[in-house]
N, C-alpha and C positions, 0 to 999 in steps of 0.2 A: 681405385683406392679401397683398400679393404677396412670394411667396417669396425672398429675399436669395441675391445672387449670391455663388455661390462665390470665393472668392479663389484667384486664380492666380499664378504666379511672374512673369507679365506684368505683374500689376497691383503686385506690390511693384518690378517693373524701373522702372514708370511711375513711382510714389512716389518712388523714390530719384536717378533721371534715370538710371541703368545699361543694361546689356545684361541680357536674360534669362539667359543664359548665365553671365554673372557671379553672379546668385541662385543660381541653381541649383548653382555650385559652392560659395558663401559656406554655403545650407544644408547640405553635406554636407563643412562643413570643410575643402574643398581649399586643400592649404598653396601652391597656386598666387595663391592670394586675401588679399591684408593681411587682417593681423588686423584691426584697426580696423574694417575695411570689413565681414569676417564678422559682427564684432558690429553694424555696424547695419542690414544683411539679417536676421539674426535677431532685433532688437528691432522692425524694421518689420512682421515677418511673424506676430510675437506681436502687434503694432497693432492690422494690419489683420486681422486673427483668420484667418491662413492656416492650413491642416489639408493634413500631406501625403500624396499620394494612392497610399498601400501599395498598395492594387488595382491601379492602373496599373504602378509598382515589381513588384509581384511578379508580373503578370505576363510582365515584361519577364528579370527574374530565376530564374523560374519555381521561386524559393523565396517561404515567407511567413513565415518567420521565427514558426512558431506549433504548437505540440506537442500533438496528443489526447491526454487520459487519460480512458481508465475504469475505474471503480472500480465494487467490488459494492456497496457505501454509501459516503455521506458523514459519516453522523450517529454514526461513533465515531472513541475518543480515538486510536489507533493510525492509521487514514488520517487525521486532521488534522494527524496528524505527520508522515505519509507526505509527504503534501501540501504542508506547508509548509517540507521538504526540496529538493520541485523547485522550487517556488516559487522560493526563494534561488538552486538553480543555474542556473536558466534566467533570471532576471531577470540575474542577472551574466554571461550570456552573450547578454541582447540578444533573447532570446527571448518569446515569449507563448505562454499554458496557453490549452486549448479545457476542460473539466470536465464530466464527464455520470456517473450513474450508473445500473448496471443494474439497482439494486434485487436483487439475486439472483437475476436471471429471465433466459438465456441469450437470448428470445426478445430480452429489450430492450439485452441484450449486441448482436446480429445488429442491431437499430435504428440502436444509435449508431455502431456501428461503420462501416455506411454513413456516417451524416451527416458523420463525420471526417474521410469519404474525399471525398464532394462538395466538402468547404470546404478539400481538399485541405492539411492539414497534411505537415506534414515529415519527421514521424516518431510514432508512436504507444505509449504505456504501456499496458499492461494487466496488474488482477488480475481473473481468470476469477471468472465470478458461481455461486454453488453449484451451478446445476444445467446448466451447460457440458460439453458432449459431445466436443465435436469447435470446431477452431478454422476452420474452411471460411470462416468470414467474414470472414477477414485475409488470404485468398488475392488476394484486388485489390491491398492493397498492398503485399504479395510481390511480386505480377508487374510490379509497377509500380517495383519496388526500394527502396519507401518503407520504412526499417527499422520494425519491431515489437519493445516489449521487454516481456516479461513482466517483474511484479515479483510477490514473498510469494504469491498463487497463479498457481504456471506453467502448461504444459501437459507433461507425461511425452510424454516421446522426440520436443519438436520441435528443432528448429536453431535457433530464436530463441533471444537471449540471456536467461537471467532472473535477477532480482536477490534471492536469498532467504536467510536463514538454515540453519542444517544441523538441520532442524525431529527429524529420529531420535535425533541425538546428545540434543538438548534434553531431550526425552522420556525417553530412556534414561536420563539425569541424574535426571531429576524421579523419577523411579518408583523406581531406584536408593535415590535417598534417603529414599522411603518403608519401604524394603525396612532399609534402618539405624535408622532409627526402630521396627523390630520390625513391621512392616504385612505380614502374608499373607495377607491375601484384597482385593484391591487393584480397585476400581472404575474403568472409564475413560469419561470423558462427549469422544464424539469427534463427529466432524462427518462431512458425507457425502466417503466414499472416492474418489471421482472427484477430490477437490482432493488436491494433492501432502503440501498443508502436512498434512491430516488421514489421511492415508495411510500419510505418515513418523511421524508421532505414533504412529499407533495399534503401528508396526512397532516402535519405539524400546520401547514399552509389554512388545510380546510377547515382544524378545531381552533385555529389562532381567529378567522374570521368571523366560525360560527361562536365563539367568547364575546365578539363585540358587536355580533348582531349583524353584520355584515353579510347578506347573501353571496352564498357560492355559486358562480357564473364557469360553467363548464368551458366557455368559447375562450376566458382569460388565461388559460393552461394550456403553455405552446410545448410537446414536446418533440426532441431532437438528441441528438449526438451533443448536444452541447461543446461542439468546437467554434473557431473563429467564422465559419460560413453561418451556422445555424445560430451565431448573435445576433449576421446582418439578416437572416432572415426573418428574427426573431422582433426586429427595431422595424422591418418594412410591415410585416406585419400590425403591429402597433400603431404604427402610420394608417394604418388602413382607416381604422379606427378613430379619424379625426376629428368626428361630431360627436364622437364622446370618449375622448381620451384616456388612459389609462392616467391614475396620479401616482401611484408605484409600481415598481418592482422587485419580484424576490427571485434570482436566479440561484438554480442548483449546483453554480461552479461559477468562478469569477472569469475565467475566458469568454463565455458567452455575456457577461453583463458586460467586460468593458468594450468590445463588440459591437453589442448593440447602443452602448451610450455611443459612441464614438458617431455610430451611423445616425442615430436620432440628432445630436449634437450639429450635424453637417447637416441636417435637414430644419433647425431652428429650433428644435427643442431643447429650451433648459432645463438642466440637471443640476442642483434638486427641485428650482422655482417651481419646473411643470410634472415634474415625474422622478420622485427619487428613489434607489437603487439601493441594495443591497444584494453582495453576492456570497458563496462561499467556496471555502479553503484558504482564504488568507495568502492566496498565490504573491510572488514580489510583482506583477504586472498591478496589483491594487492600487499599489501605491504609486505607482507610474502615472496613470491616465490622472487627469484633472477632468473635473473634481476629482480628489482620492476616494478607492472605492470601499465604503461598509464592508465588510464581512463576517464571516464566521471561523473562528482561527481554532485550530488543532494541530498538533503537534504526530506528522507523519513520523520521526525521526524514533517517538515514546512507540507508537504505533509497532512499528518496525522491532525494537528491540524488545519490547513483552513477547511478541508475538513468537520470534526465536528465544526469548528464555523460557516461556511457557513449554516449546516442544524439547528444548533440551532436560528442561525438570523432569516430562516426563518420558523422554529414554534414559535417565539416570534413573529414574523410580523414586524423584520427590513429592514430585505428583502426578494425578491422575488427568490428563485434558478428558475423560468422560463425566467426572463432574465436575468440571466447570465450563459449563455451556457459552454463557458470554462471558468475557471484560469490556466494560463497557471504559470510555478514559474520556479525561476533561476536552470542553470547549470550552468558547468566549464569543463574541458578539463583539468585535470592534466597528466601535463608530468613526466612521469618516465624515466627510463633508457631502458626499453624493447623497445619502439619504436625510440629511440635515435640515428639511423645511422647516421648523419652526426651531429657531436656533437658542428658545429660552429652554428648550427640554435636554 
C-alpha cells in the first residue's frame, strides 16, 4: 500500500481556490485575513487532515517551544505533583514537556541530559539523581545559553536558579517539636549528603538539638536510600538499640518513617508512648498508617509550576534566572498523632 501524501498549505490553497500565502496566514490567525475566511482554512485543513510542520517552524525560529525535565523518579506522589505543576504552566504558555528519568543513577542523569540537548529544547529542569557529583553535563547548555533550572535537589554553589523549600528551617521545626513533646534521644533517618535537601535536614536536625542543649550522637544518624527496605532497616536498627532506646524520630521522607513504624510496631514498640515520629513531604501514605504520621508539608504541585514559569519569563526576556539564584516557597509542620507524647502541647 503506498504511503499517503502529506498535506501541504498548497493543497488546502488548491481546495479553497486561494493563494498559499493567504493559508498560511489564516492558519496562524493573521488579523490581516476575514474572519470568515480564517475559519474555512482551518475547517479545510482539519478535512484534508493537514499537520503543521513544527520542524520546519522551528527551525526557522530556532525555538521549539519544548521544555526537558528530569527527574530522579517518576513513580512517587510528590514528583506527580511536581509534574503536574509544569504541566499547567507550560501548557498555558504554549509550551511542550520532553520527561525522562534518571532512576537515581547520575550516569543516566549524564544519558538524558545529552538527549535533551540533541532534540534541542529551550530550556531545561532538573532534580539531581542521589548519586550526582558534579553538574559537568549541563555545561553544553550553558555555553549554548540555553537556561537550566534546578528544582527541590539543586546543586550547592552553582549560578543556576533553583526552586526549593527552606529544607534547615523545616527540619529544625520538626525536631524542635519532638524536643516539646519531651524526646532526648532523637533518631534521624537522612538520605545521602551530596543532595542539598538531605544536607539541610540533617543540619536543621544538629542546630534544633544543639538550641536545647541536647548532645549530638553521630551513631543516632542512619543514612540510606530512604525507601520502603531502608525504613525496615532503619526500625531493626533501632531495635538494636534496646537498653537505651531511641524516644524519637525525625525522618527525611515519610516512606521510610512509616516503614520503620510499621516494623517497630510489629516488634512492640509504641508510637508515640515509646518513640514518636515525624517524617517529611506530607506523602498521602501519612495519613494512612496509624498513628497518622507528622509531617512536613509543601506543595510539589507550586514547586512544579514557578519552576517553569520562572524559565519561560526568562526566554521571553521578563526576566533574568542569573539573578535570581534561589526561590525559596512555603512549608508547614503538620501534626499528627505519631509524634503526639504529651497531648497537652
Amino acid at each position: 500500500m503506498a504511503e499517503e501524501k502529506e498535506i501541504t498549505i498548497y493543497d488546502i490553497a488548491r481546495h479553497l481556490s486561494i493563494s498559499a500565502t493567504t493559508v498560511s496566514r489564516g492558519l496562524k490567525d493573521h488579523p490581516a485575513i476575514n474572519k470568515n475566511t480564517r475559519k474555512k482554512i482551518k475547517e479545510a485543513a482539519k478535512k484534508l487532515g493537514y499537520r503543521t510542520n513544527t520542524f520546519a517552524s522551528s527551525l526557522r525560529s530556532k525555538k521549539t517551544h519544548t521544555i526537558g525535565i528530569i527527574v530522579p523518579r517518576l513513580n512517587s506522589y510528590f514528583m506527580s505533583s511536581v509534574l503536574a505543576g509544569m504541566e499547567d504552566a507550560a501548557s498555558n504558555e504554549g509550551y511542550n514537556l520532553i520527561i525522562s528519568q534518571s532512576l537515581e543513577s547520575s550516569e543516566k542523569e549524564v544519558a538524558n541530559a545529552h538527549t535533551m540537548f540533541l532534540k534541542r529544547v529551550d530550556g531545561l529542569l532538573v532534580s539531581l539523581a542521589y548519586d550526582t557529583e558534579n553538574i559537568n553535563h549541563f555545561e553544553p547548555f550553558i555555553k549554548r545559553k540555553i537556561p537550566v533550572v534546578f528544582f527541590d535537589r539543586i546543586y550547592p554553589n552553582s549560578d543556576n536558579t533553583g526552586v526549593v523549600i527552606d529544607n534547615y528551617k523545616a527540619a529544625y521545626n520538626a525536631v524542635n517539636h519532638l524536643v516539646e513533646q519531651g524526646c532526648k534521644r532523637i533518631v534521624h533517618l537522612g538520605g545521602n549528603l551530596l543532595r542539598n535537601v538531605y544536607s539541610e535536614r540533617l543540619r536543621g536536625y544538629k542546630d534544633a538539638l544543639k538550641d536545647h542543649k541536647i548532645p549530638f550522637e553521630n551513631k543516632l544518624v542512619h543514612i540510606s536510600r530512604l525507601n520502603d527496605e531502608a525504613g525496615i532497616e532503619a526500625a531493626n536498627f533501632i531495635l538494636k538499640q534496646k537498653n537505651n532506646l531511641p524516644d524519637g524520630v525525625f525522618a527525611a521522607n515519610d516512606t521510610a518513617a512509616v516503614y520503620c513504624m510499621m516494623k517497630l510496631m510489629e516488634n512492640g514498640i509504641k508510637i508515640p508512648g515509646d518513640i514518636a515520629f515525624v517524617g517529611f513531604n506530607n506523602d498521602p501514605i501519612s495519613n494512612i498508617i496509624e498513628p497518622k504520621l507528622s509531617s512536613i508539608n509543601y506543595s510539589g504541585y507550586d514547586i512544579g509550576h514557578t519552576a517553569v514559569s520562572n524559565l519561560i519569563n526568562h526566554l521571553r526576556g521578563i526576566s533574568n534566572i542569573k539573578t535570581t539564584n534561589r526561590i525559596i516557597l512555603r512549608s508547614d509542620l503538620i501534626i499528627r498523632s505519631s509524634s503526639l507524647k504529651n497531648k497537652n502541647l
